[in-house]
Backbone and ligand atoms as CSV (ligand in chain L), in Angstrom:
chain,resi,resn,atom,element,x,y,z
A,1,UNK,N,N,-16.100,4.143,31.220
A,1,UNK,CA,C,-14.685,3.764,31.086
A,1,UNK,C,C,-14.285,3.689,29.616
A,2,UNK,N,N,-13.027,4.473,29.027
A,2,UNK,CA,C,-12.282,4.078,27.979
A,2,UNK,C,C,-12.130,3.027,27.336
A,3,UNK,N,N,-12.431,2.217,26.684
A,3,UNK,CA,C,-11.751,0.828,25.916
A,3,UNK,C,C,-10.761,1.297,26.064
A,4,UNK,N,N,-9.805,0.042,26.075
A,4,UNK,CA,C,-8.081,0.607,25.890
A,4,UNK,C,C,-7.492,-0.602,25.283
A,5,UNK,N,N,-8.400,-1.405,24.796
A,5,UNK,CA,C,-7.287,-1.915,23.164
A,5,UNK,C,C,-7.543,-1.909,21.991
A,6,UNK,N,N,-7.999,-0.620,22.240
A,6,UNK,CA,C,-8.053,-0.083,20.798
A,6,UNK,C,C,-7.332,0.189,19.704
A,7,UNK,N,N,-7.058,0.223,18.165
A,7,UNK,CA,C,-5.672,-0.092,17.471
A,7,UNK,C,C,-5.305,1.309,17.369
A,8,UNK,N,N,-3.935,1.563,17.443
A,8,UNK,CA,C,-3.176,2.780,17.097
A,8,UNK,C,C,-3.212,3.146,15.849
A,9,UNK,N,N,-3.135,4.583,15.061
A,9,UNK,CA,C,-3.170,5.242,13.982
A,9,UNK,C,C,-2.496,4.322,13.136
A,10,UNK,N,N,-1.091,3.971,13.424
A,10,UNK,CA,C,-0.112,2.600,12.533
A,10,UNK,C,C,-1.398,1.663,12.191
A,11,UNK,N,N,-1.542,0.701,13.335
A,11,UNK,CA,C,-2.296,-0.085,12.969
A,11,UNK,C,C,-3.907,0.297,12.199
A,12,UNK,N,N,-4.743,1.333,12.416
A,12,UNK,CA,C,-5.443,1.835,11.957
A,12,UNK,C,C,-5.519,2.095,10.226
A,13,UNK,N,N,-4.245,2.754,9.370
A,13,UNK,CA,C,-4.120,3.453,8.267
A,13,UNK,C,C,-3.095,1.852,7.562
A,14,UNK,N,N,-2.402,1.191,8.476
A,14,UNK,CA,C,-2.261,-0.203,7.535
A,14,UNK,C,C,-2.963,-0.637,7.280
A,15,UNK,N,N,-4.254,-1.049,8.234
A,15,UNK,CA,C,-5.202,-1.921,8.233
A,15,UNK,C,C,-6.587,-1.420,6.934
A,16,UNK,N,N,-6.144,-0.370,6.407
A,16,UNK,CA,C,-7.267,0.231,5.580
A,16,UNK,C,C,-6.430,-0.078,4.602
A,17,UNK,N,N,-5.084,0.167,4.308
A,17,UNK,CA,C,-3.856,-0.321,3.175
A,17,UNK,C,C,-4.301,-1.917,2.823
A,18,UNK,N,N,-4.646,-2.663,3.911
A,18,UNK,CA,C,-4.689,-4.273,3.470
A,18,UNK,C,C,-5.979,-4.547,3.375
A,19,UNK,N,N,-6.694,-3.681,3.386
A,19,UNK,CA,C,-7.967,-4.044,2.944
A,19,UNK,C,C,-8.124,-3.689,1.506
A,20,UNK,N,N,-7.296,-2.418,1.035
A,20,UNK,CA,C,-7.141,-2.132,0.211
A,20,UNK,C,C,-6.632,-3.500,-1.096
A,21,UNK,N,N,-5.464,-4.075,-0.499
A,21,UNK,CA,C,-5.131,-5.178,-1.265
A,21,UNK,C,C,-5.928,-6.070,-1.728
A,22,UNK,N,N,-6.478,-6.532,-0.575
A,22,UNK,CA,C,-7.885,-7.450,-0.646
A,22,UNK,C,C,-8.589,-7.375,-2.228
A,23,UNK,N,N,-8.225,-5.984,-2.896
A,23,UNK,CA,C,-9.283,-5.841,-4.075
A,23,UNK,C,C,-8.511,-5.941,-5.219
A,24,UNK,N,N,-7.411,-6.541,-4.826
A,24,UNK,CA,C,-6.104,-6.708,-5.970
A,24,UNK,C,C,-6.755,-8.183,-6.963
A,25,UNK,N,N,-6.423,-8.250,-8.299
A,25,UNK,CA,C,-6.868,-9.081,-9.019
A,25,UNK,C,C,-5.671,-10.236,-9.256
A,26,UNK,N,N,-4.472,-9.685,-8.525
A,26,UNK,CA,C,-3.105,-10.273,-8.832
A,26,UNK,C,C,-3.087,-11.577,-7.732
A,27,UNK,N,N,-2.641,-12.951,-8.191
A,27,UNK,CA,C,-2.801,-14.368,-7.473
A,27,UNK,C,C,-1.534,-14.060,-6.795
A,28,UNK,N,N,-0.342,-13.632,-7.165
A,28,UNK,CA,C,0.562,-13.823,-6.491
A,28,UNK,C,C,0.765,-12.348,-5.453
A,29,UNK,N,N,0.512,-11.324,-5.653
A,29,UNK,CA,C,1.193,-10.048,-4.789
A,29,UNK,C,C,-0.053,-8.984,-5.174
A,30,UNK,N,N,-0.230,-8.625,-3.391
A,30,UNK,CA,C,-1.510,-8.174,-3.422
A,30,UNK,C,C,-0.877,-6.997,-2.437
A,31,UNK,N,N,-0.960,-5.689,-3.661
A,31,UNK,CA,C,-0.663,-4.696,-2.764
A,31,UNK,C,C,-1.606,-3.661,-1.780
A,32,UNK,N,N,-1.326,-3.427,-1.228
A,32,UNK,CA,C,-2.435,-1.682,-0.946
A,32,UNK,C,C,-1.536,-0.604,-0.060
A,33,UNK,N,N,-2.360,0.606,-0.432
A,33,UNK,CA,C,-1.571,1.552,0.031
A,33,UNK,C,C,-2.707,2.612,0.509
A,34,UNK,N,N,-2.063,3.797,1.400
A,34,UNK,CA,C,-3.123,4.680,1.646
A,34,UNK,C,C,-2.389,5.874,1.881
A,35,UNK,N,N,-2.802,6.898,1.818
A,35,UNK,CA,C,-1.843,7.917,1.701
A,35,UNK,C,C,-2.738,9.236,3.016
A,36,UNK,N,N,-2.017,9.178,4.165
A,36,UNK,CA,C,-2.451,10.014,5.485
A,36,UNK,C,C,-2.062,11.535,5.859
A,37,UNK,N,N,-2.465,12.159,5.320
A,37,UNK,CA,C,-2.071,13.771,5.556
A,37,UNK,C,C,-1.743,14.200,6.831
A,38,UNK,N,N,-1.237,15.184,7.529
A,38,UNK,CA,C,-0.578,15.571,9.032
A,38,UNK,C,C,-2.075,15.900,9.557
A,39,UNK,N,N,-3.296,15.706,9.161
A,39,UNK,CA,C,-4.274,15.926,10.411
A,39,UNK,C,C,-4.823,14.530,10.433
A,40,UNK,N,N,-4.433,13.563,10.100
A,40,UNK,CA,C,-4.470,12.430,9.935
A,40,UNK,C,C,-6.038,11.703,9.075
A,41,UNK,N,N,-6.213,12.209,8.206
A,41,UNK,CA,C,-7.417,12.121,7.363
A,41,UNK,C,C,-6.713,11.218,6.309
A,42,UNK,N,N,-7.468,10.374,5.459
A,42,UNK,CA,C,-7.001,9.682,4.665
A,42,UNK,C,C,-7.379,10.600,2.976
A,43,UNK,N,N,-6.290,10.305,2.492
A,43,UNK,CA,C,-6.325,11.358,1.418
A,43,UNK,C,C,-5.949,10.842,-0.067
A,44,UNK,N,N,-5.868,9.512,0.163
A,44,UNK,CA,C,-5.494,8.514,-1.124
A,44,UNK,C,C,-5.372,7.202,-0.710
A,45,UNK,N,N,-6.236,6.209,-1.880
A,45,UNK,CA,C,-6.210,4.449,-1.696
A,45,UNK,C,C,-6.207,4.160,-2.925
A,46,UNK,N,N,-5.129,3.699,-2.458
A,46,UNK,CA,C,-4.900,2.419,-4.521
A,46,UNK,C,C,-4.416,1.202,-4.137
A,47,UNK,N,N,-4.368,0.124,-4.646
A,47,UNK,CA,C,-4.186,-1.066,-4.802
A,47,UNK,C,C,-3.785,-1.689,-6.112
A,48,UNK,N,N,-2.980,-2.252,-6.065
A,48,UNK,CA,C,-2.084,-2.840,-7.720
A,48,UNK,C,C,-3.011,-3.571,-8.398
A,49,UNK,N,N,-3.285,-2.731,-9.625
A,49,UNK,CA,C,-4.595,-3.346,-11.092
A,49,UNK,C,C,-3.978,-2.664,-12.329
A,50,UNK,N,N,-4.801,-2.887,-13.034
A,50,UNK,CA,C,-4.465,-2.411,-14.373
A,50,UNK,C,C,-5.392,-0.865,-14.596
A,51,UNK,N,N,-4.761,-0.389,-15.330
A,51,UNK,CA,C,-5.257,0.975,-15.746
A,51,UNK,C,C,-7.125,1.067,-16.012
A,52,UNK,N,N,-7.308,2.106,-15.966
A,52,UNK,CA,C,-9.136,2.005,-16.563
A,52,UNK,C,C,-8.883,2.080,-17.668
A,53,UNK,N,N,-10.371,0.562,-18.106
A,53,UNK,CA,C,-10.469,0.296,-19.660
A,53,UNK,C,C,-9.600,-1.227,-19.646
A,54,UNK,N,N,-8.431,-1.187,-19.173
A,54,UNK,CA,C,-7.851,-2.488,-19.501
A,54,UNK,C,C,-8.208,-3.641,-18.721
A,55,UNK,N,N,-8.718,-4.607,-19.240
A,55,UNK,CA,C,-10.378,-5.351,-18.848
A,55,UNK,C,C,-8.865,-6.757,-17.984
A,56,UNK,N,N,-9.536,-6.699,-16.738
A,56,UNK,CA,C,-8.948,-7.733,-16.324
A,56,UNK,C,C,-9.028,-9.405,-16.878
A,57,UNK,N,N,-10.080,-9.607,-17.011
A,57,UNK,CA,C,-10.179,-10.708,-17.830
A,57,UNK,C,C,-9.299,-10.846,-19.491
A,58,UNK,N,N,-8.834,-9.987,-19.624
A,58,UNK,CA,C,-8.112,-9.810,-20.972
A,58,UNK,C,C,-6.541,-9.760,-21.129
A,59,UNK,N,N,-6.469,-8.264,-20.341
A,59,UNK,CA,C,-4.905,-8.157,-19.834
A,59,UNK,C,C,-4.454,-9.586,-18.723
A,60,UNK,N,N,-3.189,-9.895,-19.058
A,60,UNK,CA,C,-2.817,-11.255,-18.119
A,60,UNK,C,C,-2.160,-10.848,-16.851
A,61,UNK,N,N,-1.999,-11.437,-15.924
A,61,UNK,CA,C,-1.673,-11.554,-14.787
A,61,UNK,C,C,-0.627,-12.488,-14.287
A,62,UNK,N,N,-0.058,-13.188,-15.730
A,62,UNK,CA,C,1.308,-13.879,-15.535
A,62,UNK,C,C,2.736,-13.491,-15.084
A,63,UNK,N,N,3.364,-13.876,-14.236
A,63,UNK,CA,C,4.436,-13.524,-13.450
A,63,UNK,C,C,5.953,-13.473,-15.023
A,64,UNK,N,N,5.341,-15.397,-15.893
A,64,UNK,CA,C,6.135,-15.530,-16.252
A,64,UNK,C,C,5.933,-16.169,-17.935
A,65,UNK,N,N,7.138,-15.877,-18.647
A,65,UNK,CA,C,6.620,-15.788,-20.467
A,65,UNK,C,C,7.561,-14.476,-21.022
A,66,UNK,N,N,6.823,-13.842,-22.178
A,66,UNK,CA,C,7.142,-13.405,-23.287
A,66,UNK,C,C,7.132,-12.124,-22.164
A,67,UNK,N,N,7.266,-10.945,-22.295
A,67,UNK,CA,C,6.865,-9.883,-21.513
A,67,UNK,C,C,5.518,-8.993,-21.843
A,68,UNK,N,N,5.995,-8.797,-22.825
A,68,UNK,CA,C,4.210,-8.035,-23.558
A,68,UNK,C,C,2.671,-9.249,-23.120
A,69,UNK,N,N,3.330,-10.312,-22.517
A,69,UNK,CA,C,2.186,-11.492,-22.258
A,69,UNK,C,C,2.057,-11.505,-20.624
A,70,UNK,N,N,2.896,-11.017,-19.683
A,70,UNK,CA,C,3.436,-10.484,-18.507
A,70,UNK,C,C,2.570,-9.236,-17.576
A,71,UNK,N,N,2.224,-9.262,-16.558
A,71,UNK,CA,C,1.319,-8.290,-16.237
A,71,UNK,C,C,2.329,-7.197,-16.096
A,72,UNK,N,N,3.931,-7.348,-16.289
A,72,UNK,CA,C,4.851,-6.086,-16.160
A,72,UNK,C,C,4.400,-5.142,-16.643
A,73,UNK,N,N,4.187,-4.940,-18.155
A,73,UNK,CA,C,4.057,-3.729,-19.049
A,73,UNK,C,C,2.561,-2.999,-18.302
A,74,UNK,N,N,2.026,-3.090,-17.435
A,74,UNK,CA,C,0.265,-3.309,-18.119
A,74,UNK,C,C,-0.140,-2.920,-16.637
A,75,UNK,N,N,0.575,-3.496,-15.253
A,75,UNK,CA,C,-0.268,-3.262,-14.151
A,75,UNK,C,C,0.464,-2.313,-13.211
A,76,UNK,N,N,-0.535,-1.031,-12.593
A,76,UNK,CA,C,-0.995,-0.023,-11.874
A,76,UNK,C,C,0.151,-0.202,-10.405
A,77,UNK,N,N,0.728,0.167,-10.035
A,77,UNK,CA,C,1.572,-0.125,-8.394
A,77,UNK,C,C,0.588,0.609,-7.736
A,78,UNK,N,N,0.202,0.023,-6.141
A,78,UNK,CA,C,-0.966,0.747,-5.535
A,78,UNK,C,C,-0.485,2.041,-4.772
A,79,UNK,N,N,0.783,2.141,-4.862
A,79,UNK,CA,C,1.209,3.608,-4.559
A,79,UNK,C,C,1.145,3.991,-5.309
A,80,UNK,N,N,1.145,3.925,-6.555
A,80,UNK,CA,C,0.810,4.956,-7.883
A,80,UNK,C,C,-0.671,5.030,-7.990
A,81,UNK,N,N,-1.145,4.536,-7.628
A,81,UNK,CA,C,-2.779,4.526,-7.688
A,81,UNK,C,C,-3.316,5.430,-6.993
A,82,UNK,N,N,-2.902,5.251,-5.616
A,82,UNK,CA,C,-3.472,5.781,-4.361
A,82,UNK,C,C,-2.742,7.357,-4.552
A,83,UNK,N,N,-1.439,7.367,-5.441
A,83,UNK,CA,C,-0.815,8.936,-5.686
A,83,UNK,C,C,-2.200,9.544,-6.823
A,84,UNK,N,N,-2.348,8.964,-7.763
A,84,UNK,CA,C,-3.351,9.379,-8.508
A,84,UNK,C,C,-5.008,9.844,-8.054
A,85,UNK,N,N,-5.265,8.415,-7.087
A,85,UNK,CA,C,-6.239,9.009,-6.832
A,85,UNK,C,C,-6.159,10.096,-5.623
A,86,UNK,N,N,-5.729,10.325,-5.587
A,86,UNK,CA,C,-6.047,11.609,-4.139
A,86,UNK,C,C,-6.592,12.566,-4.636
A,87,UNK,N,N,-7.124,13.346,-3.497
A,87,UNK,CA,C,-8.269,14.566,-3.862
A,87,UNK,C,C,-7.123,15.654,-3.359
A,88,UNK,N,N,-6.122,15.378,-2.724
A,88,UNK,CA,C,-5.410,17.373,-2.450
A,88,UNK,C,C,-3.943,16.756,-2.984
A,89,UNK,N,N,-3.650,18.142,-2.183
A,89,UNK,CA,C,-1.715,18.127,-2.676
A,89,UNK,C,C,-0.927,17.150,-1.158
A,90,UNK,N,N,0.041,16.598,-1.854
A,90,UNK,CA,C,0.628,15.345,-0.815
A,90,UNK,C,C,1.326,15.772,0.142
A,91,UNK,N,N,1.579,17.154,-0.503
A,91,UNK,CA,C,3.103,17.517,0.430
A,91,UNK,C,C,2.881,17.577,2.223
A,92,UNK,N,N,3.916,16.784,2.316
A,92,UNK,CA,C,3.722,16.642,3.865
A,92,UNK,C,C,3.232,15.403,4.279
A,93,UNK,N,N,2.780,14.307,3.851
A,93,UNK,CA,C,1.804,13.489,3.999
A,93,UNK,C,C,2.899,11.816,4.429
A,94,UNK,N,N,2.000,11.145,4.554
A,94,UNK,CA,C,2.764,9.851,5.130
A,94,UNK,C,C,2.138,8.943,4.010
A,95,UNK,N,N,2.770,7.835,3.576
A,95,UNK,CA,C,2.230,6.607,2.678
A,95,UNK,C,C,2.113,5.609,3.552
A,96,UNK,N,N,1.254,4.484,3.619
A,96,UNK,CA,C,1.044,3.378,4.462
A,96,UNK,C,C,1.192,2.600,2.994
A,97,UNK,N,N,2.367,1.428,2.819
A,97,UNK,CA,C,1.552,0.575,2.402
A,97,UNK,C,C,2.140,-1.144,2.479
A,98,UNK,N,N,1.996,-2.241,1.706
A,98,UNK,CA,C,1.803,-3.032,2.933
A,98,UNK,C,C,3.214,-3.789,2.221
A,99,UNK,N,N,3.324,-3.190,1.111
A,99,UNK,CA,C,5.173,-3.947,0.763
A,99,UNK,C,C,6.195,-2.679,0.359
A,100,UNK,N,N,7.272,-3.046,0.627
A,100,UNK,CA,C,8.212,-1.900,0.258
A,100,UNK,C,C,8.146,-1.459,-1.187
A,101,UNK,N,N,8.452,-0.365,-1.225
A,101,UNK,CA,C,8.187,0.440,-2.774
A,101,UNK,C,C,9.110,0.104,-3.933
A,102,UNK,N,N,8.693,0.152,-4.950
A,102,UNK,CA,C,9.772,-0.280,-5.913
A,102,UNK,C,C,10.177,1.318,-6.563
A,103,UNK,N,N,11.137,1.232,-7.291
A,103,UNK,CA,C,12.009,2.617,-7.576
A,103,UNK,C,C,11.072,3.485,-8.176
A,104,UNK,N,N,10.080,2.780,-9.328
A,104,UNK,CA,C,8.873,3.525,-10.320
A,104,UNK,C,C,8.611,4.314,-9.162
A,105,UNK,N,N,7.546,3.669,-7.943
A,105,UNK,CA,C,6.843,4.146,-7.289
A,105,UNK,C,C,7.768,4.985,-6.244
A,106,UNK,N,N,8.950,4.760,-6.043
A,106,UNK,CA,C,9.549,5.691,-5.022
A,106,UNK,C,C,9.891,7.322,-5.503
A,107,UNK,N,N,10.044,7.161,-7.073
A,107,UNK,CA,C,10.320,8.260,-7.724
A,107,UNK,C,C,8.640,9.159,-7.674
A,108,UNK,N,N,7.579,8.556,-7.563
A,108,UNK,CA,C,6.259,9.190,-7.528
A,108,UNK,C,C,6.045,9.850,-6.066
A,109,UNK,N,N,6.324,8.987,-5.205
A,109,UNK,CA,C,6.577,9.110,-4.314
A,109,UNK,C,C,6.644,10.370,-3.657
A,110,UNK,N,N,8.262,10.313,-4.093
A,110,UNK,CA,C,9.310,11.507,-3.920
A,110,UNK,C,C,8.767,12.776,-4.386
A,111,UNK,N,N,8.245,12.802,-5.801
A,111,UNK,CA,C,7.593,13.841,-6.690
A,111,UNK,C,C,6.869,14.289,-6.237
A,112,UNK,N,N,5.776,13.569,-5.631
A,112,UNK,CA,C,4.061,14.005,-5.448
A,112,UNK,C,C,4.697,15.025,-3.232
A,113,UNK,N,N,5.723,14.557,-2.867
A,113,UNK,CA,C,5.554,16.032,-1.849
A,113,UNK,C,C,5.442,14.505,-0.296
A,114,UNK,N,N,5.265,13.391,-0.378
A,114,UNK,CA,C,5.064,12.222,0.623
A,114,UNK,C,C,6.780,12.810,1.229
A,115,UNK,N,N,6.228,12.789,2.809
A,115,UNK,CA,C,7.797,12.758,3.606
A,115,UNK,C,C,8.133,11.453,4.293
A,116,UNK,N,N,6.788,10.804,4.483
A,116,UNK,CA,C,6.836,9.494,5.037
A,116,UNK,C,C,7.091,8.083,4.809
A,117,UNK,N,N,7.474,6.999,4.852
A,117,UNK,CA,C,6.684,5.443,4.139
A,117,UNK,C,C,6.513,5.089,4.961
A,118,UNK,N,N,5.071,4.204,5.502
A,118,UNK,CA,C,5.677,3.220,6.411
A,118,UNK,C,C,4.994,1.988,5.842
A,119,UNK,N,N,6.033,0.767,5.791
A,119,UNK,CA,C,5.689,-0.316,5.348
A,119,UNK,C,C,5.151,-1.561,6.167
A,120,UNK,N,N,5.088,-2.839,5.613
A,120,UNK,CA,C,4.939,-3.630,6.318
A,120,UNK,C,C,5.876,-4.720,5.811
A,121,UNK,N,N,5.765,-4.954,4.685
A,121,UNK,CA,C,7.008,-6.520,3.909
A,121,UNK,C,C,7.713,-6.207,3.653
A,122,UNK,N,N,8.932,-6.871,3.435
A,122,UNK,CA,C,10.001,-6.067,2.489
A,122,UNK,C,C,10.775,-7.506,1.555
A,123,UNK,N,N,10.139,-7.883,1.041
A,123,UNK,CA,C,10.558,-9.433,1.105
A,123,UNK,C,C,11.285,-9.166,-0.441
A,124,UNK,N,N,11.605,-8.345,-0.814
A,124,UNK,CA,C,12.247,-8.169,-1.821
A,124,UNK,C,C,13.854,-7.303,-1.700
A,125,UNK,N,N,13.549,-6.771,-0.250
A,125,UNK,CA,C,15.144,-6.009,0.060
A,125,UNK,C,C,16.181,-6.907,-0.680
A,126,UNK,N,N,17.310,-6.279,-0.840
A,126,UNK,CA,C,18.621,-6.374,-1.821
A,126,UNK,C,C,18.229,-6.581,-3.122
A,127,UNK,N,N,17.249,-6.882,-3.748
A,127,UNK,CA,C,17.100,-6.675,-5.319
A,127,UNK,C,C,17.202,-5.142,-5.685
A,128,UNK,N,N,18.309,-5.041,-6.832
A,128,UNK,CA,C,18.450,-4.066,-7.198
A,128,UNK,C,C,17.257,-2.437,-7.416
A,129,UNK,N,N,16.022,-3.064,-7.931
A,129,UNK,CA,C,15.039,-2.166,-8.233
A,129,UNK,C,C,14.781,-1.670,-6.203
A,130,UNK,N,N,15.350,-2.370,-5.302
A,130,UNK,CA,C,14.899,-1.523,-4.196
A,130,UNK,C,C,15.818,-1.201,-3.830
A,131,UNK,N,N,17.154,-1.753,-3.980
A,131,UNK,CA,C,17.847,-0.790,-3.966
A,131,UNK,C,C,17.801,0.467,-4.287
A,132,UNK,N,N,18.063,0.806,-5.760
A,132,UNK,CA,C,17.719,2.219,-6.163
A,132,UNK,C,C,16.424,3.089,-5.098
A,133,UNK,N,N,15.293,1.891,-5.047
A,133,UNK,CA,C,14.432,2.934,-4.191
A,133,UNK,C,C,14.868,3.390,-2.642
A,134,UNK,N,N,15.587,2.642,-2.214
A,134,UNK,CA,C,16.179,3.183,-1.178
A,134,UNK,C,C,17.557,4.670,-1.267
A,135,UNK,N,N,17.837,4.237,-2.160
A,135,UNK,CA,C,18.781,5.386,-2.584
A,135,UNK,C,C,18.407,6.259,-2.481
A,136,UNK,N,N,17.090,6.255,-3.882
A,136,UNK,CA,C,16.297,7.886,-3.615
A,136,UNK,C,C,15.931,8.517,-2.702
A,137,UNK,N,N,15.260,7.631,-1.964
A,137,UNK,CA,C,14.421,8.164,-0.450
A,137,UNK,C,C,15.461,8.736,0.608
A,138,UNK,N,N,16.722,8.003,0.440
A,138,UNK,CA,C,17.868,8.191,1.352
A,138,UNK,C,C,18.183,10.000,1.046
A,139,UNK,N,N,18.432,10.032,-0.729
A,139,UNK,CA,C,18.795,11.004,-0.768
A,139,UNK,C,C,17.486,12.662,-0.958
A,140,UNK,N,N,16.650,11.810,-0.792
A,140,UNK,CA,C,15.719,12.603,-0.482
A,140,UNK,C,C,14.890,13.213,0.827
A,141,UNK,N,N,15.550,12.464,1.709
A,141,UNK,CA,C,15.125,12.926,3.059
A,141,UNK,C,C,13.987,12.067,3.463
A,142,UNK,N,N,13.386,10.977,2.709
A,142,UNK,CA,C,12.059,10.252,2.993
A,142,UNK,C,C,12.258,9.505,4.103
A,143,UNK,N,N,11.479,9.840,5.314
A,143,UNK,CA,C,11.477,8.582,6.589
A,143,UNK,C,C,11.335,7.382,5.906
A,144,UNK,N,N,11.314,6.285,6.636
A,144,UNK,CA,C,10.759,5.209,6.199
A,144,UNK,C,C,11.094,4.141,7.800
A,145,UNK,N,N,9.865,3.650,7.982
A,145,UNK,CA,C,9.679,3.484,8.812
A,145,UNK,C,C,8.785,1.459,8.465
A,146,UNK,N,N,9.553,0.585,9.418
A,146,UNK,CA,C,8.596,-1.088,9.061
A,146,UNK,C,C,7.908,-0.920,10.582
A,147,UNK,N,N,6.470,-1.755,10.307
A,147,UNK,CA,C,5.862,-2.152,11.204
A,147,UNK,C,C,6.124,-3.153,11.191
A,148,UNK,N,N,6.411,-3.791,12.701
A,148,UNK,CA,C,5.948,-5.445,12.792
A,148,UNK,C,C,5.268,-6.086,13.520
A,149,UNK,N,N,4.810,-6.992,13.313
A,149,UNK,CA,C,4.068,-8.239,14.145
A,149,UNK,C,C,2.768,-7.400,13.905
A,150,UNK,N,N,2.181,-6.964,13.258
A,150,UNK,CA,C,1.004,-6.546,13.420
A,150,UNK,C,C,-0.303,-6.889,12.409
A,151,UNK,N,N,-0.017,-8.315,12.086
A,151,UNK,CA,C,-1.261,-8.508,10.561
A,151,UNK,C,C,-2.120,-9.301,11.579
A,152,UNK,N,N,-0.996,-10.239,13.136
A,152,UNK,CA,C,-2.157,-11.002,13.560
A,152,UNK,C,C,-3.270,-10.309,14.714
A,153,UNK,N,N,-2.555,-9.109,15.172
A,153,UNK,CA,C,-3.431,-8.455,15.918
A,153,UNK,C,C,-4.746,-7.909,14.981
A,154,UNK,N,N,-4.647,-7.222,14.160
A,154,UNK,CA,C,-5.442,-6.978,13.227
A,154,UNK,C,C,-6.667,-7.934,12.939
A,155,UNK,N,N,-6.287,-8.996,12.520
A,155,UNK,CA,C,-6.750,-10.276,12.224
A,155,UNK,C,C,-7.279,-10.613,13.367
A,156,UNK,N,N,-7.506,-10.545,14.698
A,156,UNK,CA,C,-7.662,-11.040,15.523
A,156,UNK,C,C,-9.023,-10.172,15.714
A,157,UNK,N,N,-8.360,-8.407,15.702
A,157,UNK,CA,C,-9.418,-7.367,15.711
A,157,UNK,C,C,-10.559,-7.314,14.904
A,158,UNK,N,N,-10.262,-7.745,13.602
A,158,UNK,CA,C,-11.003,-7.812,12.578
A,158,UNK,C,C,-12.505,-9.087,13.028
A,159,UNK,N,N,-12.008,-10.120,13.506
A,159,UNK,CA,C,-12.396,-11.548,13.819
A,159,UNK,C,C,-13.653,-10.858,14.697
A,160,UNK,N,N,-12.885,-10.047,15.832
A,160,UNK,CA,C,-13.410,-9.876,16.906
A,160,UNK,C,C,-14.977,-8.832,16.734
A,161,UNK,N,N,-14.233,-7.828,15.800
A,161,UNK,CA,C,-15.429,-6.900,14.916
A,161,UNK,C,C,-16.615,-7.673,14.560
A,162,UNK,N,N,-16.001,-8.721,13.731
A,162,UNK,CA,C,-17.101,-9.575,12.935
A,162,UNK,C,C,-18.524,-10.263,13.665
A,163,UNK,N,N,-17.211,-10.557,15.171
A,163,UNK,CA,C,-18.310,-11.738,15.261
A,163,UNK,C,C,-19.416,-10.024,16.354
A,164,UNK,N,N,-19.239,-9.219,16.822
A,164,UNK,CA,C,-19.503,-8.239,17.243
A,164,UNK,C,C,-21.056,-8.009,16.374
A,165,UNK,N,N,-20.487,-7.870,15.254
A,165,UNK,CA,C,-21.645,-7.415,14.160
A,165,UNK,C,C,-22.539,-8.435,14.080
A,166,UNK,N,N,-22.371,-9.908,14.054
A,166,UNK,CA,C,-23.154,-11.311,14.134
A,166,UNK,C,C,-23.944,-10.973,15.233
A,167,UNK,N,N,-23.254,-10.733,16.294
A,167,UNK,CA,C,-24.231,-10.634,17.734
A,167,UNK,C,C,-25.213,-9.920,18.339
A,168,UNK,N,N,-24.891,-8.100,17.295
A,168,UNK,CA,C,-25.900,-7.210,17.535
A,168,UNK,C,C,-26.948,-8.124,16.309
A,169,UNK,N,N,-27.040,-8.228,15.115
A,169,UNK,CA,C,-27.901,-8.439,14.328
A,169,UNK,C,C,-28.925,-10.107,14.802
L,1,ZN,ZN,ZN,5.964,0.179,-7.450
């Protein structure tokens, strides 16, 4: 017999996006992203850090201050990450990631050939910087698509994995 609650591709390619976050160094906003090609292979993972070389313990991670003292100037968006790291060309491809995009990253986005978003937070809608990113995507033809209710199923799945692995060992 089939299992049949097994998680769907959505839940599947978020759930690798928030694991992704998990490796974020940032106290307050922990992104991840993953980037899913049309045969559904995963083809890019980044998570919001600072560039290579710029030593986390050094560069700051403050929200708030001087700006050059600010992790603004200095830290990585994990859709720009996960655009960088990929091994092929995007075009065509879907983005998973787990907060709505800000304009930087929607313009990479847009560039790198992604037809898709699908998010999970958006806890920043009506601030101007998403505004604009909605603009672009609007006028660019980008789906964009929210999941919901789905961090506690996950969480539940995840739980359920765990204790799975406790029980064979
Ligand atoms: Zn961004």
């Amino acid at each position: 017999m089939k299992r049949e609650n097994y998680i769907s591709w959505d839940e599947y390619f978020m759930g690798v996006a928030n694991l992704s976050a998990l490796r974020s160094k940032d106290e307050i906003t922990q992104v991840g992203a993953c980037i899913v090609n049309d045969r559904k292979h995963i083809v890019g993972i980044g998570y919001n850090g600072f560039p290579v070389g710029c030593n986390d313990d050094t560069f700051p991670w403050e929200k708030d201050g001087k700006w050059l003292e600010t992790k603004y100037p200095y830290v990585v968006h994990a859709e720009a990450n996960a655009i960088l790291n990929a091994s092929v060309d995007l075009k065509g491809s879907t983005l998973y990631v787990t907060l709505f995009p800000c304009n930087e990253c929607a313009k990479l986005i847009i560039q790198s050939g992604i037809k898709e978003v699908v998010y999970l937070r958006d806890k920043y809608n009506g601030q101007e910087i998403f505004i604009a990113s909605r603009k672009m995507f609007k006028a660019a033809g980008i789906k964009l698509r929210q999941l919901e209710k789905y961090s506690l199923r996950i969480d539940q799945e995840w739980k359920n994995s765990l204790q799975n692995i406790k029980d064979i060992s």
